[in-house]
C-alpha positions in Angstrom: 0.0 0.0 0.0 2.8 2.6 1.1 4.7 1.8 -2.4 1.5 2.4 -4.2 0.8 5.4 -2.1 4.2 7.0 -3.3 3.7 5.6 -6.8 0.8 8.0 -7.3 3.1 10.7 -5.6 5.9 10.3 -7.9 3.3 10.4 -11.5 1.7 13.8 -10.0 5.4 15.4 -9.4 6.8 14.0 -12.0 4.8 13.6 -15.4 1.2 14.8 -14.8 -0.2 17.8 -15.4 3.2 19.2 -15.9 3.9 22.7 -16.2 6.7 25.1 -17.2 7.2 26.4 -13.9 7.2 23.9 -11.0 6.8 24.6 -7.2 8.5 21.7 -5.6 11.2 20.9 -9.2 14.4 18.8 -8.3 13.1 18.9 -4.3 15.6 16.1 -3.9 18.6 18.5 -4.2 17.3 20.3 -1.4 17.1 17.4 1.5 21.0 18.6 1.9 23.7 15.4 2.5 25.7 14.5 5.5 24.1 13.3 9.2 25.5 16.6 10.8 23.7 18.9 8.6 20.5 16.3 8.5 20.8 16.4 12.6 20.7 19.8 12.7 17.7 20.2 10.9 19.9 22.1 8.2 21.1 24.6 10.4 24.7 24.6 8.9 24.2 27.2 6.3 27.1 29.8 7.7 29.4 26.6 9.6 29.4 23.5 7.1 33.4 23.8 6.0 34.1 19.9 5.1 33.4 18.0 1.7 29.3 17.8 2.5 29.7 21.7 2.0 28.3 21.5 -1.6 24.5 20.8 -0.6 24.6 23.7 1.7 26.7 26.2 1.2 29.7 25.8 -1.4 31.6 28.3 0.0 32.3 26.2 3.2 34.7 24.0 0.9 37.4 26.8 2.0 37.4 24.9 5.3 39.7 22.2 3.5 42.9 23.5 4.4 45.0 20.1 2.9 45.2 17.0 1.7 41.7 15.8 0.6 38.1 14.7 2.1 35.5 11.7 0.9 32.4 11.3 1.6 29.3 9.3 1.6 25.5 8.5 3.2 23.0 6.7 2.9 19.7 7.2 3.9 16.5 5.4 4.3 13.3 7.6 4.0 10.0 6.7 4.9 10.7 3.9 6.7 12.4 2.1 4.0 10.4 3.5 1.1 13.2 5.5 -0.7 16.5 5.6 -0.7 19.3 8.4 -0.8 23.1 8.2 -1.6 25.7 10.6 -1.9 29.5 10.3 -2.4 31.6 13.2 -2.6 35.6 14.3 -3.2 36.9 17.5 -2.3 40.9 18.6 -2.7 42.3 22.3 -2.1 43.9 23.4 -5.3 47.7 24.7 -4.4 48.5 26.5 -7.3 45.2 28.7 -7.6 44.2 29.2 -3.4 40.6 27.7 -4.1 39.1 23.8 -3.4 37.6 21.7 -6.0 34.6 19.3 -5.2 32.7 16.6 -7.3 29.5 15.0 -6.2 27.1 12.2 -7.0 23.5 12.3 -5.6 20.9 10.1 -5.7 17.5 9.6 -4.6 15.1 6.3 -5.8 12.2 4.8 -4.9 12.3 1.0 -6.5 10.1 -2.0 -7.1 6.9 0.1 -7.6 3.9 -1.9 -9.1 3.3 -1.1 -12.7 -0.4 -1.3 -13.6 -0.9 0.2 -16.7 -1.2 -2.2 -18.3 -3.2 -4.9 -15.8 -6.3 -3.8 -17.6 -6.7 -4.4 -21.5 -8.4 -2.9 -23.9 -12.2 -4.2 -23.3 -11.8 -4.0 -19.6 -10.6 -7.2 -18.6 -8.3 -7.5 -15.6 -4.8 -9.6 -16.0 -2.8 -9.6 -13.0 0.3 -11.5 -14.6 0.6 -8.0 -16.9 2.0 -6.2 -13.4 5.2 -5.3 -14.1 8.0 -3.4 -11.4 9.7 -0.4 -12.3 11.7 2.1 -10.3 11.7 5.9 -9.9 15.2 7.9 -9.5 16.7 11.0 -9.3 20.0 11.8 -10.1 22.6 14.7 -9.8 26.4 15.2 -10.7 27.9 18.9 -9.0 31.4 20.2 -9.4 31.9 23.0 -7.1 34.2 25.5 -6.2 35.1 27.9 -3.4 37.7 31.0 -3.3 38.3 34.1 -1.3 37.4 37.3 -3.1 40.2 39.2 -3.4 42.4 37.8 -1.1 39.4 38.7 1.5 40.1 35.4 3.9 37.1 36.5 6.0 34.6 36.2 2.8 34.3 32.9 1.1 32.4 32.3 -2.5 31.7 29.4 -3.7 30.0 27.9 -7.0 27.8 24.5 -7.9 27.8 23.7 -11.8 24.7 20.3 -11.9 23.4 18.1 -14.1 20.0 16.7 -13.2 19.0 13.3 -14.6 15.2 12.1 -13.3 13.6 9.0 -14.3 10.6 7.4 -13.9 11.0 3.5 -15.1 10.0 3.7 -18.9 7.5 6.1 -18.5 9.5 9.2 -19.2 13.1 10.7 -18.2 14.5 14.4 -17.8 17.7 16.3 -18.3 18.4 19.3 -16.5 21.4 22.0 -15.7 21.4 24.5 -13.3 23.8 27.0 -11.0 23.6 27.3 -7.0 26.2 30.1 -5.2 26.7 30.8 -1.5 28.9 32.9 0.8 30.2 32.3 3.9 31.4 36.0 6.7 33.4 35.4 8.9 33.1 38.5 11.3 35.9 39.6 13.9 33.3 39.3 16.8 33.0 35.6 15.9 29.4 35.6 14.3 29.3 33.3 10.8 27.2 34.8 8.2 26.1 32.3 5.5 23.8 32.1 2.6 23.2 29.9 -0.3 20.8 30.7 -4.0 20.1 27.7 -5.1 19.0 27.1 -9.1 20.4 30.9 -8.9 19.5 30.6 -12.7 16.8 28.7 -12.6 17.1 25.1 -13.7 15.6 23.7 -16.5 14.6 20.0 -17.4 13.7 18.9 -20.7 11.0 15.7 -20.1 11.0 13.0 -22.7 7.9 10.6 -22.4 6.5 7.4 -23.5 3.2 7.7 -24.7 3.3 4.5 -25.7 3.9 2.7 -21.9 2.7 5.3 -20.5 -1.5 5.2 -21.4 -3.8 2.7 -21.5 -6.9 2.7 -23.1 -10.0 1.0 -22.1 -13.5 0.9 -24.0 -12.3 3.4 -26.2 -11.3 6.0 -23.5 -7.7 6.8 -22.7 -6.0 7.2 -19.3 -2.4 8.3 -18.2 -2.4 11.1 -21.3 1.1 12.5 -22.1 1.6 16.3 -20.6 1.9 19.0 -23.0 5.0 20.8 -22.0 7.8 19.4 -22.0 10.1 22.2 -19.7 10.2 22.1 -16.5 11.8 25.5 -14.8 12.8 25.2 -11.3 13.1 28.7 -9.7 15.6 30.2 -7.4 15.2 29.6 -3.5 17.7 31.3 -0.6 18.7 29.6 2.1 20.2 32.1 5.1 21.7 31.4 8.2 24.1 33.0 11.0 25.9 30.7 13.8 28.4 31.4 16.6 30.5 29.0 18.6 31.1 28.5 22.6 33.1 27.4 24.4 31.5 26.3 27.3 34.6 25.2 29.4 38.2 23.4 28.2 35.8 20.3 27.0 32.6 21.2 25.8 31.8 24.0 23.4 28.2 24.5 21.8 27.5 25.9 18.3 24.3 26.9 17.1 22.4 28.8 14.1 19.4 30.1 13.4 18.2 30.9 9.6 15.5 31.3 7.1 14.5 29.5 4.3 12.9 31.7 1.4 10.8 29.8 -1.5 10.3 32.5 -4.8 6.6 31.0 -5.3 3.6 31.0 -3.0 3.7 27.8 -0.6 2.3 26.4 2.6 5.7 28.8 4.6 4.8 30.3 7.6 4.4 33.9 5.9 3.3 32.8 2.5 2.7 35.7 -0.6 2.8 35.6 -4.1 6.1 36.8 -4.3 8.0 34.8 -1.9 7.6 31.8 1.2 9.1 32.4 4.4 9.7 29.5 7.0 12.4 29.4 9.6 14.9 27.1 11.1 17.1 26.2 14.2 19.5 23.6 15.6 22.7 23.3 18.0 25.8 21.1 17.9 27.0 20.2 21.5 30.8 19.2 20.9 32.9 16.9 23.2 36.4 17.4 23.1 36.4 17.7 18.8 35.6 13.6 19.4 32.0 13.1 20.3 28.7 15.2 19.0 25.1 15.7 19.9 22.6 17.4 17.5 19.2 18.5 17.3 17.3 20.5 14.9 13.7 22.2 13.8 12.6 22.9 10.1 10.0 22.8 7.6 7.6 24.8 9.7 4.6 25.1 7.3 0.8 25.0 7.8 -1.6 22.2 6.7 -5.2 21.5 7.3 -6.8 19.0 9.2 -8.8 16.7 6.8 -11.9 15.6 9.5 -12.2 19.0 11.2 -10.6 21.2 8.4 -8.8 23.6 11.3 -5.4 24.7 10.5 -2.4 23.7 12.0 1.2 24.2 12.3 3.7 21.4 11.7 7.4 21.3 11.6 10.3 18.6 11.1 11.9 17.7 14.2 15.7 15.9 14.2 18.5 14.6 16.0 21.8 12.9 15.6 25.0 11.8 17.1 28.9 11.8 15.5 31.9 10.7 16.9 34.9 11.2 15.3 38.8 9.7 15.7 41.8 11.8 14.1 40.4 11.9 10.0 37.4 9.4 10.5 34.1 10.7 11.5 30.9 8.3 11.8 28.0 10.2 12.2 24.3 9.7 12.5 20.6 11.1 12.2 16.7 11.0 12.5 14.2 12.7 11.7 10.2 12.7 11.3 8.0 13.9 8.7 6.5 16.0 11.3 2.7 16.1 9.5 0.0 16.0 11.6 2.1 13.5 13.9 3.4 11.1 11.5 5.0 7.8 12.5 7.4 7.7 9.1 11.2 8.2 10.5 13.9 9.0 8.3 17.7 7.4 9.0 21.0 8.9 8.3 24.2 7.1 8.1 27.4 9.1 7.1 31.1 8.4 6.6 34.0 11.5 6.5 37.4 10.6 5.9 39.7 13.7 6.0 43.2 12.5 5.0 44.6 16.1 6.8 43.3 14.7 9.9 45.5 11.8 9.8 48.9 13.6 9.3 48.0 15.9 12.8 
């Protein structure tokens, strides 16, 4: 039931009623990567500096000072229902004072029931005609970060993607796009950070089968193929500022606060026309540089009760632990859905291996 649930999902996102410019286009690129950011409920817009930097805030790949980071996660959303990988390589360049970044995303949803074609043309049902197919999204990002000018205390940094989406054999998309951030570093030790993602918007070119796509029964035709074709994904900014304490020779706190701004109307906190405003928070309790606790808020947005149709407030809660020893860090998150009390739990499992830890 839950893989048919998210089958219907995935055809109304993805190839029905498709229009040029899309509300919730290439969502998948904005989960972020990397248990710590997860944790903190994405509250690591000004302090992310390692090689998960790209899916928040590219200019925190100036926090790679030398050698060379890897990375990867993997997560399990909705209790098992979709999956999400991403690997990542970051190196400073020597000779031009900036650090290069290539990652690999990837977000799928797989043995969904295909029953398009369970029912033939004179309305006879054949369950042997049920076919599996899977649904995935996939993205390839070089970054880079400098220092303006020889500024040290402002970072800039760059993400050049390619988006490929597919949906089985039902139809597949290409799509390019831009993101940019900037990281302050003020002399009273506040971090300023903020990321444009699909600063230029990005665009997918859709491709679809008619063929497997509709089915026609007793003359009338279901699963018709959309007209356009382009899918434009506008710009959204993410914002944040961060500070950290050091709460006595052990234990030292960092948290951040931000906003997330959506250039459409959605169902934000402050919602116009022009623009969607919903905050965010989380905190990074750090032992020693070895052990980590996280928690995090985000998502606030209002939805309406189905039964009673009252309005109510709902936000994504999350937590996580790291531990880390010399270049290795292990860490970990969860979070909920947070609609209307929702049992679905997301897990997070991330690896860092910074090589310039190991020579310390």
């Amino acid at each position: 039931m839950k893989r048919y649930l998210f089958f219907v999902l995935i055809i109304c996102f993805s190839i029905s009623h498709a229009q040029i410019v899309r509300k919730y286009s290439n969502e998948f690129l904005n989960i972020g990567a990397g248990a710590r950011g997860l944790g903190m409920g994405g509250a690591v817009i000004s302090n992310q500096d390692d090689v998960y930097s790209p899916m928040w805030n590219p200019a925190g790949l100036l926090g790679i000072e030398r050698d060379w980071q890897g990375a990867a996660m993997h997560a399990e959303y909705f209790e098992n229902i979709a999956k999400y990988d991403y690997i990542a390589f970051a190196k400073p360049l020597d000779n031009k004072g900036g650090v290069f970044a290539v990652s690999l995303v990837r977000l799928g949803v797989d043995d969904i029931l295909d029953t398009t074609q369970m029912i033939d043309s004179e309305g006879n049902i054949d369950y042997d005609k049920i076919q599996k197919f899977s649904q995935a999204d996939y993205a390839g990002i070089l970054s880079y970060a400098f220092n303006l000018g020889g500024n040290h205390k402002l970072n800039l940094g760059v993400n050049a993607k390619i988006v490929y989406r597919n949906v089985g054999q039902f139809a597949n998309g290409f799509g390019f796009g831009f993101d940019v951030g900037a990281m302050y570093k003020a002399d009273n030790g506040l971090r300023y950070g903020a990321m444009l993602r699909d600063a230029t918007t990005t665009v997918n070119f859709w491709t679809v089968n008619q063929e497997k796509l509709s089915a026609a029964v007793n003359g009338e035709e279901f699963n018709p193929a959309p007209k356009d074709k382009i899918e434009i994904t506008m710009p959204k900014l993410n914002a944040g500022i961060s500070r950290n304490f050091e709460l006595n020779r052990d234990l030292e706190l960092l948290p951040e606060a931000g906003i997330n701004v959506d250039f459409a109307k959605t169902a934000a906190l402050i919602s116009t026309d022009f623009a969607s405003i919903t905050p965010y928070a989380g905190a990074e309790l750090k032992f020693q540089d070895m052990i980590f606790v996280r928690v995090g808020v985000n998502r606030f947005q209002t939805v309406t009760d189905i039964e009673d149709l009252k309005r109510e407030v709902s936000f994504q809660p999350s937590a996580g632990l790291g531990i880390k020893y010399k270049g290795l860090t292990l860490d970990y998150a969860i979070s909920n859905s947070g609609i209307n009390g929702s049992n679905f739990f997301s897990n997070f499992f991330s690896l860092k291996l910074d090589m310039g830890g190991f020579r310390n």
